[in-house]
N, C-alpha and C positions, 0 to 999 in steps of 0.2 A: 504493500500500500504506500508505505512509505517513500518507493523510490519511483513508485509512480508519478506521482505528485510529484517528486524532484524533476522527473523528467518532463512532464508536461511546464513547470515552472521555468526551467534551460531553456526548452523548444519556446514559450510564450517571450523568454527574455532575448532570443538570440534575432524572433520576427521583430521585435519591438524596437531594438539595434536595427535591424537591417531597414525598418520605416522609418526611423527617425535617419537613417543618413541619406535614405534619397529625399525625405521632406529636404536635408536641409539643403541637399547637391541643388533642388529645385526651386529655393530661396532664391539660392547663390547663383546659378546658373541661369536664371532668366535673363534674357536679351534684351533689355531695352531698346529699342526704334533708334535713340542717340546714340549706342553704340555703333564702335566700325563694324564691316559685316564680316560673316564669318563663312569659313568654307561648309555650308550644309546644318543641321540640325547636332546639335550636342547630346549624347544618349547620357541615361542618368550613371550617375556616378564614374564614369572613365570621362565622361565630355570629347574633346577629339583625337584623343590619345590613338585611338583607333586609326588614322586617316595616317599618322607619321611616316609607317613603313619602318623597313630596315635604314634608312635614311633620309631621315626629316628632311636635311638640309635641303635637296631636291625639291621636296613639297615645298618649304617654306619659300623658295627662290620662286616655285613656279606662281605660291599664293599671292607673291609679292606682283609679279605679275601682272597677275590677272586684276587682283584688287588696288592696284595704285600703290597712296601713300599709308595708311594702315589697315592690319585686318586684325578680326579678335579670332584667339583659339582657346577652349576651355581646356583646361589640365586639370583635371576629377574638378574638385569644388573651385581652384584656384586661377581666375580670371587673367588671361595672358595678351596684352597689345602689342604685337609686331610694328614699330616704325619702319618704313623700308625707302625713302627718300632723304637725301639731301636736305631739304625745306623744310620738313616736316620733324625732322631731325632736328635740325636750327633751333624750331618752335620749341623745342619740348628739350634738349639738352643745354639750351645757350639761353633762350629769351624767354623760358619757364624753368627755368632749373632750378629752383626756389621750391618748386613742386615734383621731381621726376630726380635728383640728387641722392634721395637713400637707395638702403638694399633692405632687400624684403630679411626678417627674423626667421622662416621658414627654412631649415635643415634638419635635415634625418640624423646627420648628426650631433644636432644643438640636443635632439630626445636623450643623447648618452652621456655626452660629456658638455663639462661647464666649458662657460668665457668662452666659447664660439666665438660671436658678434663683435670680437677687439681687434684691431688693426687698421691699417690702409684700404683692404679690400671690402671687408666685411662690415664694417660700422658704417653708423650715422651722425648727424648732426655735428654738436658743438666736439664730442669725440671726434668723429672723422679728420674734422678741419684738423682739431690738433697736431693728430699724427702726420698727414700730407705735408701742412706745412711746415714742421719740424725735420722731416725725413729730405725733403725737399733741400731745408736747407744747407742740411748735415751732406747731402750727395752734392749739392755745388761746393762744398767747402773743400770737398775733396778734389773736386778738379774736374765733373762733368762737365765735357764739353773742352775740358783745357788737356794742352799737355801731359800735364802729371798722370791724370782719366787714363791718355793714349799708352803713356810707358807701361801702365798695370797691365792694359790689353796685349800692346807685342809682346812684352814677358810671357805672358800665357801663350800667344801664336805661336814664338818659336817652339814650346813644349810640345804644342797640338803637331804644326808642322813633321817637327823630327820623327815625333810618332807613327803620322803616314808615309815617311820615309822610308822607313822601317819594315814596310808591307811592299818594299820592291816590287811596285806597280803591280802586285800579284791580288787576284780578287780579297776584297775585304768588307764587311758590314760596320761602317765607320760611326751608325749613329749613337750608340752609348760615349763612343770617346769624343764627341762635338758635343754629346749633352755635358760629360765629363768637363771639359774643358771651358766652356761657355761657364758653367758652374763655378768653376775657379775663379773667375772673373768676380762673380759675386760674392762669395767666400772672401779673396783678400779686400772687398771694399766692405763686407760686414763684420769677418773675422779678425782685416789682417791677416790672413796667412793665406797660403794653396796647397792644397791637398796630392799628393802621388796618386797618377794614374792607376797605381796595381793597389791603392790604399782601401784595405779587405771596407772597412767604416763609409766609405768614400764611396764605392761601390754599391753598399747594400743602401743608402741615404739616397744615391741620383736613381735606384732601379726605386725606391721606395715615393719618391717624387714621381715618376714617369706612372707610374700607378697609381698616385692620388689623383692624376688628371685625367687617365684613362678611366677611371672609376666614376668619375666625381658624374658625368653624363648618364650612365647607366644607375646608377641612382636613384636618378629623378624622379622616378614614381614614387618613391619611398616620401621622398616629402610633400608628399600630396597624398598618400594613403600610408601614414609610417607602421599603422598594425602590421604591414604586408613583411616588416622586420624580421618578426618573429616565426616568419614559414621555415619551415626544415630546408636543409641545403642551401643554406644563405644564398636562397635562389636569384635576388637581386644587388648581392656584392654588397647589401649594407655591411654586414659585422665586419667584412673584410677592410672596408673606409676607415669606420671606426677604429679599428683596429690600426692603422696606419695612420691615423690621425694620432693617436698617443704613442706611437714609435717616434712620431714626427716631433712632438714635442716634449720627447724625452731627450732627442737630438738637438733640440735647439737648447733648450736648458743646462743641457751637458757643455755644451758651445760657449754659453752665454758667462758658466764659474768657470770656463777653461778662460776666457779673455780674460776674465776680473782678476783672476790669480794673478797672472802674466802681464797686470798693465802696471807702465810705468806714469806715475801722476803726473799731470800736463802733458801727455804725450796723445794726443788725437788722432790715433793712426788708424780706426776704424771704426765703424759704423756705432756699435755697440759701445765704447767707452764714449762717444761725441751723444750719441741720447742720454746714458745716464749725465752726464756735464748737463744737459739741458734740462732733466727729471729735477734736479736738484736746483736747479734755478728758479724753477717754475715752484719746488716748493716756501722757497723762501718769498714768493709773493702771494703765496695764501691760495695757487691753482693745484689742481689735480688731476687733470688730462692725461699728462707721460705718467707711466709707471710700468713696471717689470712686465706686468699680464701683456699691456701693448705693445712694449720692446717683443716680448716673443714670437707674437703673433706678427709683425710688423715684420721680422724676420723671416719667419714662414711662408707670406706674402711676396716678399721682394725674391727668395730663393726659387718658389716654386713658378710665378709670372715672369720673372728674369731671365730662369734659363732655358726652360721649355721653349717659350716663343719665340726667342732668337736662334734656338740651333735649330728647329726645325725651321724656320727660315732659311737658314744652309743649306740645311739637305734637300728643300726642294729647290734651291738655285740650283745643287749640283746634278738634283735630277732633270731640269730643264734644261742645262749643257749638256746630258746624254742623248736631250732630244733636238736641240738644236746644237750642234757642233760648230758650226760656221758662226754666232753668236761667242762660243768661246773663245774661236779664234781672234775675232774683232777687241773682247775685251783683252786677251793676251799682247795684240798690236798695239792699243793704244798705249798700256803697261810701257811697252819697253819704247815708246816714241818721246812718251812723256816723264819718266822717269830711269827707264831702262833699268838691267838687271842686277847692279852693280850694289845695291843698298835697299834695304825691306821697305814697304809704303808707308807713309807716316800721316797724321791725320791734313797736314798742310796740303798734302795731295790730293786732297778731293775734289778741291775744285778744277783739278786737274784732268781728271779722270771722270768725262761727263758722263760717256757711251756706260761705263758702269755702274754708275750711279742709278742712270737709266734701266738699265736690266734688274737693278735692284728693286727698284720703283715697281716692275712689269711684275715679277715675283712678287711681290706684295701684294698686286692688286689680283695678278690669273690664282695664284695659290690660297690669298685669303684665309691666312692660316686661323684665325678666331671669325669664324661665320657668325655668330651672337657675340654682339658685348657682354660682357656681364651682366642680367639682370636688375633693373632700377626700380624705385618701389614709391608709386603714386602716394604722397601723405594728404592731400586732401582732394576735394572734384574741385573737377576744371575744364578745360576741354582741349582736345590737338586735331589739329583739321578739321576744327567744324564738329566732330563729336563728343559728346560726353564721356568723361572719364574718370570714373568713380573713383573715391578715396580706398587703399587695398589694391589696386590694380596691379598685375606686373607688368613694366612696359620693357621690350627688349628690342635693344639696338640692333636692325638686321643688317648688320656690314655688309655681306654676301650679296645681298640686292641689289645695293649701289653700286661693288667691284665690279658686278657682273651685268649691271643694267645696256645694253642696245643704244637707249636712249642719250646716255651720257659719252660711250665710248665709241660706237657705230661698230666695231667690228669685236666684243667683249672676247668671244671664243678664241680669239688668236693670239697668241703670242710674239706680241710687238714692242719691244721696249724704244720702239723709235717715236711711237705716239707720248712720247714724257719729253721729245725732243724740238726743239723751235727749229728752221730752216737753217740759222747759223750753228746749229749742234749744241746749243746753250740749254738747259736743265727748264722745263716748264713743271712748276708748280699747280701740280691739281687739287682744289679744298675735295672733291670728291674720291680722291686717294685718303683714306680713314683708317688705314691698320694699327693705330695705336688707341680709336673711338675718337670720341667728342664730346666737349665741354668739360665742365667740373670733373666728371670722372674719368676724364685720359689718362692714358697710364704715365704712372710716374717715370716708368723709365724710359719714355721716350727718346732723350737724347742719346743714355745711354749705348739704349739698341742700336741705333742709327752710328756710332759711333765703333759699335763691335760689328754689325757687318760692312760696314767699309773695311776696316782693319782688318779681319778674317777675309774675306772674299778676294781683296785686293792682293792679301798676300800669299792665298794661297794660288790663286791663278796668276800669280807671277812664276808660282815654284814649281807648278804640276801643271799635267795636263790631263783629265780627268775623262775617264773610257769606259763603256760597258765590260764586261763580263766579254762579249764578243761580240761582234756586229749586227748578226741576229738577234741578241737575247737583250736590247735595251727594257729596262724596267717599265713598266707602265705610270701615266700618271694616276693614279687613283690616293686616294686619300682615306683616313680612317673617320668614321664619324667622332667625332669627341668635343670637348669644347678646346681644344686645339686639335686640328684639322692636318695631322701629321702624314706624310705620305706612305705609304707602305714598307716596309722595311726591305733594303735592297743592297747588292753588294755591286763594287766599284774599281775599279780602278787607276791607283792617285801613281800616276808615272812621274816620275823628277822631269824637269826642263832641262836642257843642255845647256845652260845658261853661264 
């Protein structure tokens, strides 16, 4: 008797659950007329998740499309606005950024572990500003953009360099040692120090990054349905996030008493001793914005957006040299007319080296390595193009549409880096070239990056000449979905120049 009633009371409690979450999906999910339009009808509780595919990207390029400047897509309860123009982008990252400037609270994450929400990437408000502009100023201090910037980076080049050396133009899968390396870069401007290539810690921290990113996409349903956690076979790779989210900052924490030991006072020679100097300032004027939780996360931030997106930025340059050859040769020429071979490139050189620059520009835009900015998080209604847009909303920067728009470039599918180029060969600036986003939320490291791949690129297509596997077997361009957009993993090879 008794377990009858139990079970009639389960079965009564589990219908009762399951009606109250489409009441509420059906709250949430109604379409207002002011909203932007959406591809088709939203079913209850998935909303369009169903329409994705194996590769949203696709869909979203073609929604952008077909819908203009925005369209809405439900993600289970949680309302999603694709911006996908220039203008409309303006509106809502530059001339409403006052409203479209946070980041939505929602991670699968934040359900496990505390202090999520601290950093650069992830916070809001009067927090955010703090850190940006502190981190900000702490990376010009050091030299972004100057000299000093440049020598950290050749120091690192010639390391990367010798190492492909070393693979006597014999095939090789170079991308762990460019993420490797690119990493170092960051390393000695957070650490002070760089790390050895064969370094076991080294190793298992850039394979443990390269899976936070790979991860962090497949995800995504978890935070819009995070019971789904708890299924057997951590069928959606949360515990495994989790789980590498506290490796991660058991590494940065380890990092953080390894500097403090080892620092000598007044000596500002990385990232981590020039924030606490400014923690400490800020405390003797009665603030509390900087403090250790932020330093850590601020670290985690600059390591993991720092060097993901610049090296795979390489690799799909060197995979566009396997497919345009006659392109590497041009940038090899202008190399040795304008510099020649006699001494490595240094940053003065850039305005040297147009046609490069150019091809660099081309790869940003045809690769498009970040298709979605990071998600922004509507704090009150307002409207973007003419539609209403509720407070809660997520609105997301669709890069990809723009790189890829007909309308803007006339011929998007081809690979032309002469279209970046004016009639006297001089460098045309396009505001519709956006690989680092827009407005308040660009990325910090913009200079930065722009400053490692000149330096990487230019020095390695002085010293190699970079060949498929064999004439037949060039890789394909295909790319992986993620929220960095990395190309398929592929092997290469880096012949020395006779130079």
């Amino acid at each position: 008797m008794f377990e009858t009633v139990l079970s009639y009371f389960e079965t009564f409690a589990i219908l009762t659950a399951v009606l109250l979450l489409l009441l509420t999906f059906y709250i949430r999910s109604r379409q207002p007329k002011t909203l932007p339009p959406s591809p088709g009808a939203a079913l209850p509780l998935i909303g369009h998740l169903h329409l994705l595919g194996k590769n949203p990207r696709r869909r979203f390029k073609r929604w952008a499309q077909e819908y203009g400047d925005v369209f809405t897509l439900q993600m289970g309860p949680q309302r999603n606005i694709f911006v996908n123009t220039l203008e409309t982008m303006k509106e809502a990252f530059i001339k409403k950024a006052d409203f479209f400037s946070d980041r939505s609270q929602n991670s699968i994450v934040s359900h496990h572990a505390s202090n999520v929400f601290h950093g650069i990437i992830s916070s809001s408000g009067s927090n955010w500003k703090a850190q940006r502009t502190t981190s900000l100023a702490i990376l010009r201090n050091f030299g972004m953009g100057k000299n000093m910037l440049a020598e950290k980076i050749l120091e690192e080049v010639s390391f990367y360099t010798k190492e492909l050396g070393n693979s006597k133009g014999k095939p090789c899968d170079i991308h762990y040692l460019t993420n490797m390396s690119v990493s170092n870069v960051i390393s000695s401007i957070i650490f002070g120090k760089r790390f050895e290539f064969n370094d076991p810690k080294f190793i298992k921290q850039i394979k443990m990054f390269n899976d936070i990113v790979k991860l962090s996409t497949g995800v995504l349903v978890l935070n819009f349905f995070p019971s789904l956690y708890y299924l057997p076979f951590d069928l959606f790779k949360g515990k495994k996030l989790v789980q590498l989210y506290f490796a991660m900052r058991d590494f940065t924490d380890e990092m953080i008493s390894e500097v403090k030991n080892r620092h000598d006072s007044g000596n500002l020679d990385n990232y981590i001793v020039a924030y606490i100097e400014e923690m400490e300032k800020e405390k003797q004027s009665g603030q509390h914005n900087l403090d250790e939780l932020n330093l850590a996360r601020n670290i985690d931030n600059l390591f993991v957006a720092g060097s993901e997106t610049t090296s795979t930025t390489i690799m799909w340059c060197l995979l566009y040299m396997l497919h345009y050859p006659e392109v590497q040769q041009k940038i090899y020429k202008e190399i040795v007319e304008q510099i020649g071979t006699d001494r490595p490139p240094n940053i003065a050189d850039k305005s040297n080296l147009k046609y490069l620059t150019a091809v660099i520009m081309e790869v940003q835009r045809k690769a498009s390595i970040v298709p979605l900015s990071l998600p922004h998080l509507c704090n009150k209604d307002t409207t973007l193009a003419g539609y209403t847009i509720p407070k809660g909303t997520i609105v997301m920067p669709n890069l990809d549409a723009i790189h890829s728009s007909k309308e803007i470039w006339g011929d998007p599918e081809n690979f032309r880096p002469e279209r970046f180029l004016d009639a006297k060969g001089n460098i045309i600036k396009r505001e519709e070239l956006m690989p680092f986003s827009i407005g308040r939320r660009i990325c910090l490291g913009e200079s930065l990056a722009k400053m490692e791949l000149f330096l990487y690129l230019s020095t390695l297509f002085q010293k190699f000449e970079f060949l498929p596997v064999s004439p037949d077997k060039v890789p394909p361009l295909l790319d992986t979905w993620g929220l960095v957009a990395a190309p398929e993993h592929f092997e290469i090879r880096c012949v020395e120049r006779d130079n």
